[in-house]
C-alpha positions as CSV (number, residue, x, y, z in Angstrom):
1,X,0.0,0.0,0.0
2,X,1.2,3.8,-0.4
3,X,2.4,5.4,2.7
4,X,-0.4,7.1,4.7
5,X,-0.8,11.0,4.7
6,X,-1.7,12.8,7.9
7,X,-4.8,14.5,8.4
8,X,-4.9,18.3,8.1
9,X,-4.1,19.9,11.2
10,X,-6.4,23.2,12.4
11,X,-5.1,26.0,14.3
12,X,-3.6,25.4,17.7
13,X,-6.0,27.1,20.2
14,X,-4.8,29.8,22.2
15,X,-2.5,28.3,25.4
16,X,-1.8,25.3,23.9
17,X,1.3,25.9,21.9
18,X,3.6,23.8,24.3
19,X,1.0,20.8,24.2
20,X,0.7,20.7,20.4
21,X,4.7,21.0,20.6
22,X,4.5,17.6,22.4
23,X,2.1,16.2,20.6
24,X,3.8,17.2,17.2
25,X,7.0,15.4,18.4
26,X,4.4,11.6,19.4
27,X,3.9,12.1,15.6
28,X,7.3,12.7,14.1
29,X,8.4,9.8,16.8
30,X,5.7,7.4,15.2
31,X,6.1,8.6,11.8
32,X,9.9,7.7,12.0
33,X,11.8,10.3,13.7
34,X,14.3,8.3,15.6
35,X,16.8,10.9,16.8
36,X,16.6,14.9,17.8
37,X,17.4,15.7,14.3
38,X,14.9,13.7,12.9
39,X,12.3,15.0,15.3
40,X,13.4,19.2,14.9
41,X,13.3,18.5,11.5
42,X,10.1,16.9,10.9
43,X,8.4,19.5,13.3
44,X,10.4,22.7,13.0
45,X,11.1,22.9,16.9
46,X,14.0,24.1,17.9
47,X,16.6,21.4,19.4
48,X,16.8,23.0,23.2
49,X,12.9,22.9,23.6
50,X,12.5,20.1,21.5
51,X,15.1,18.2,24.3
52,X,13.2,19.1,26.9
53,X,10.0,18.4,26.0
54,X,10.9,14.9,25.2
55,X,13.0,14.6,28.8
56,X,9.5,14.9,30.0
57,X,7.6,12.6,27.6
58,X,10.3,10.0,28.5
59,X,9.3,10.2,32.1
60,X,5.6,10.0,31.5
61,X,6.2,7.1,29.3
62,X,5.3,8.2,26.3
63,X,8.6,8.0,24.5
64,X,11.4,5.6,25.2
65,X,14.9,6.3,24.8
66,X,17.4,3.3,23.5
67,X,20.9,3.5,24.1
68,X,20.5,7.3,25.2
69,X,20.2,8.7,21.3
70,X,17.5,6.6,19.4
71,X,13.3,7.5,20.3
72,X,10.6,5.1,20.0
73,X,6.9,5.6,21.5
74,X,6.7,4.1,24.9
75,X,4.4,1.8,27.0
76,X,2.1,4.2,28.3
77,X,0.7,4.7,24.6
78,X,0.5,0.8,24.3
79,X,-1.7,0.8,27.4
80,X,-3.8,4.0,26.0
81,X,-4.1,2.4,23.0
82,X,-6.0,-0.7,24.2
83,X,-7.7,1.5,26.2
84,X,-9.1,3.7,23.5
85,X,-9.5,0.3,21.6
86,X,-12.0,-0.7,24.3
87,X,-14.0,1.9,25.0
88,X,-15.0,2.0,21.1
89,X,-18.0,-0.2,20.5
90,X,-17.6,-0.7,16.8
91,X,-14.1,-2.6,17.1
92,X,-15.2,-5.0,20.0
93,X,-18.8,-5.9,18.6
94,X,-17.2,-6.8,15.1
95,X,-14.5,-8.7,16.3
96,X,-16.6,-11.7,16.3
97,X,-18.0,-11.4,12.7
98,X,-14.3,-10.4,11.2
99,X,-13.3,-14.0,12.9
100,X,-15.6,-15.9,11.1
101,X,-15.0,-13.9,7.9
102,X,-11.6,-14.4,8.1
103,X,-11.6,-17.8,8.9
104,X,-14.1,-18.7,5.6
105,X,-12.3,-16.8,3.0
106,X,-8.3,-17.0,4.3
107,X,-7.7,-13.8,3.0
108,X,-6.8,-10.2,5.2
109,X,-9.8,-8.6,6.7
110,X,-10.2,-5.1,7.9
111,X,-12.2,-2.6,9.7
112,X,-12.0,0.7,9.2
113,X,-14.1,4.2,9.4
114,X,-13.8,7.4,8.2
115,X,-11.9,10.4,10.0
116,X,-10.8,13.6,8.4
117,X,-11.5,12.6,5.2
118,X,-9.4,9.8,5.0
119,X,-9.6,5.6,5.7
120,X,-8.4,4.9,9.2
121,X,-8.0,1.3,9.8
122,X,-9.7,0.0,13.0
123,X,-8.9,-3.5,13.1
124,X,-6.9,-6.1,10.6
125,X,-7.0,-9.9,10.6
126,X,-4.0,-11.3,8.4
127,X,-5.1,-13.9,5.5
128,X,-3.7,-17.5,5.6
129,X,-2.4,-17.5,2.5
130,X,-0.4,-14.8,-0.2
131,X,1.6,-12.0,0.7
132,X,1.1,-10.2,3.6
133,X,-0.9,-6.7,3.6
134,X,1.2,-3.6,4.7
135,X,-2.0,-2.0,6.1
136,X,-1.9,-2.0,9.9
137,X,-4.5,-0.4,12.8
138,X,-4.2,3.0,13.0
139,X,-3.0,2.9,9.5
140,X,-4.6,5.8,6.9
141,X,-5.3,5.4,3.4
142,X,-7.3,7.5,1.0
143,X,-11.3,7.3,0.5
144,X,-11.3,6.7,-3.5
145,X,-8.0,4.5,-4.4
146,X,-9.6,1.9,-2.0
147,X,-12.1,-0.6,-1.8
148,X,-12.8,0.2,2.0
149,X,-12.8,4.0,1.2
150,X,-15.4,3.6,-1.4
151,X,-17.7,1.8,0.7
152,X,-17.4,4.7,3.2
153,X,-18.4,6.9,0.8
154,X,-21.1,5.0,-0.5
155,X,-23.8,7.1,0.1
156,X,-22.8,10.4,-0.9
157,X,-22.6,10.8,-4.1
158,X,-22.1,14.7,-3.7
159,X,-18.7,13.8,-2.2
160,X,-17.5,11.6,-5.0
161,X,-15.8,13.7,-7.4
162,X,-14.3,16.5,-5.2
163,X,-12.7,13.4,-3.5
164,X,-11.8,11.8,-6.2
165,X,-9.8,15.3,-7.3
166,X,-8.5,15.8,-4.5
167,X,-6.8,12.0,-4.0
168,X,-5.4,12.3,-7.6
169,X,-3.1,14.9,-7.8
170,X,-3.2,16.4,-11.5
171,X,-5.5,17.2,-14.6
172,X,-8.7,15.4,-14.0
173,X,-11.0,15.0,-17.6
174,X,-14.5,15.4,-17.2
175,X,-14.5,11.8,-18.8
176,X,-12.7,10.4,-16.1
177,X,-14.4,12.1,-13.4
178,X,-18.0,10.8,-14.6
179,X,-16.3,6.7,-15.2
180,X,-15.7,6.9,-11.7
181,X,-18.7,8.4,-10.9
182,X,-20.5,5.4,-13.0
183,X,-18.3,2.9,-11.2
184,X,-19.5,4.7,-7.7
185,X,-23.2,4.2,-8.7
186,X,-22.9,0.8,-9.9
187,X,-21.1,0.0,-6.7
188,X,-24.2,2.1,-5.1
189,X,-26.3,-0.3,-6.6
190,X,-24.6,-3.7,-5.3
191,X,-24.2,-1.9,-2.1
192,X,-20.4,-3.2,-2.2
193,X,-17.2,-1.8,-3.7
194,X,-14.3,-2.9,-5.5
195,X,-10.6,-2.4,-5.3
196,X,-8.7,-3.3,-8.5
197,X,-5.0,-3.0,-8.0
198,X,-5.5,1.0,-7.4
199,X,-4.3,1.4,-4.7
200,X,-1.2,-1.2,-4.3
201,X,-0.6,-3.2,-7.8
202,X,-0.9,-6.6,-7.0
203,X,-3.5,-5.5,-4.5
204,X,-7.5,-6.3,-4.9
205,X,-10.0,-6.4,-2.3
206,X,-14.2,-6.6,-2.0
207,X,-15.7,-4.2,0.5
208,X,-19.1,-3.2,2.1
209,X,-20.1,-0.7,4.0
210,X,-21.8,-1.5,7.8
211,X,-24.5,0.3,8.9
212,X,-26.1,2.0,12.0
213,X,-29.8,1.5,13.5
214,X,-30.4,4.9,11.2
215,X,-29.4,3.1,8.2
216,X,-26.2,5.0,8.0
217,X,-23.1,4.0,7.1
218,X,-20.5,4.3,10.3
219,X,-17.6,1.8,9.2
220,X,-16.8,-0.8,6.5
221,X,-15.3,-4.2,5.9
222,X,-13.2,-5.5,3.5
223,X,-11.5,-8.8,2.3
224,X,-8.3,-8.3,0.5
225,X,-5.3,-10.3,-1.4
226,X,-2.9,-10.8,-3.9
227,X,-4.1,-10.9,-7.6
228,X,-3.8,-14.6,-7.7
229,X,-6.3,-15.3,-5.0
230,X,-8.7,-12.4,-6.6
231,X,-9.6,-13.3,-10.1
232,X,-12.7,-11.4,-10.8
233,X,-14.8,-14.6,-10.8
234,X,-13.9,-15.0,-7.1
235,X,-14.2,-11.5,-6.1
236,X,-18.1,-11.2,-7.8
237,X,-18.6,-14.5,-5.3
238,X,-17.2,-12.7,-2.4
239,X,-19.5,-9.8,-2.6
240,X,-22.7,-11.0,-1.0
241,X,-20.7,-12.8,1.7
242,X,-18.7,-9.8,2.6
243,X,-22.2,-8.0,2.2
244,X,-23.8,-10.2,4.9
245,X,-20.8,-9.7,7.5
246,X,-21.4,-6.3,7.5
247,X,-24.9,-6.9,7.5
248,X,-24.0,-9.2,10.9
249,X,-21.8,-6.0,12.4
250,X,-24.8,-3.9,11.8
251,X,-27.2,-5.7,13.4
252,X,-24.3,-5.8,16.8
253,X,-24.7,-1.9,16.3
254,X,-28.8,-2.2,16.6
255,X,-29.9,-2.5,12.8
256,X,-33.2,-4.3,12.2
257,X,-31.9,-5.6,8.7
């Protein structure tokens, strides 16, 4: 898969600056900022305040310090993390159903839900079988060049071009604005999506969106793998089951049908 793009940040509020400082060096830490330099030059603090504020995110645990020069995130974020895993409903109550996908079709599965206008990957189960996925939780990926994104966006159509634009830097043809935009609506129709090799070559997944008591769609699933495994015979068979476990995770989340 490409390498994930961060969110755009808004203004820091008033008060805050030294917080967002510490905040902005987690991220350059988890993006792959492994030494000072790395960190002031991924976040444009200077080296003395930069120090300091991770001295302190060391002792809190939220950075780790190996052999005195090289940063990694620390334990306290592993224990946040399953903490903030926890207290979402959607991860835990699909759990189940992702198992039983997984274990009929041997191929990756993953959850994932919008946020800021990207994919953000909720939970993963790794295939059997084929290469590996480089998708991960917490892992972000854009709405259109993915199976999983599409599904997300399944049901607004006024969305679909401006995203498409914006997710595919350069001249855009009104031709190839309103394929996709037939592809979208057929998918619409099928109430599934397809990823063919856009996003990663090699790469093809089925997806379908899951959705609330309201009808709306919260999350999606997908079930990805290498080309081999995803001739377009199988992938056409795969859509009404993928369909139905999303159908199962919305019916965990209070849907009727």
């Amino acid at each position: 898969m490409t390498s994930e793009s961060s969110p755009p940040r808004a203004p820091v509020p008033q008060g805050t600056l030294t917080l967002a400082r510490g905040l902005d060096i987690l991220h350059a830490v988890a993006e792959g900022a492994h030494d000072l330099k790395g960190v002031v030059d991924a976040t444009g603090i200077g080296r003395s305040t930069a120090h300091r504020l991770i001295q302190l995110l060391e002792q809190r645990g939220f950075v780790r310090t190996v052999h005195g020069t090289s940063y990694t995130l620390g334990p306290q974020l592993i224990d946040y993390g399953f903490r903030a895993l926890h207290q979402q409903p959607l991860p835990v109550l699909a759990r189940p159903v992702l198992e039983r996908l997984a274990a009929t079709v041997q191929d990756t599965v993953h959850l994932a839900v919008e946020d800021a206008g990207q994919v953000l990957y909720l939970d993963k189960i790794p295939g059997s079988r084929g290469a590996e996925m480089r998708s991960r939780i917490g892992h972000r990926m854009p709405l259109t060049r993915t199976g999983i994104g599409k599904s997300l966006l399944l049901d607004e159509p006024h969305r679909w071009a401006e995203q498409y634009t914006a997710e595919h830097p350069g001249a855009h043809s009104p031709e190839e604005l309103a394929a996709f935009r037939r592809t979208m609506q057929d998918y619409a129709g099928q109430d599934s999506t397809m990823d063919l090799e856009e996003n990663e070559p090699g790469i093809r997944c089925v997806a379908a969106p899951v959705r609330d008591a309201r009808g709306a769609v919260v999350a999606a699933i997908s079930v990805s793998a290498t080309q081999p495994y995803m001739p377009a015979e199988r992938m056409q068979a795969l859509v009404p089951v993928v369909r139905q476990a999303a159908q199962a995770i919305g019916r965990e989340l209070g849907r009727s049908a």
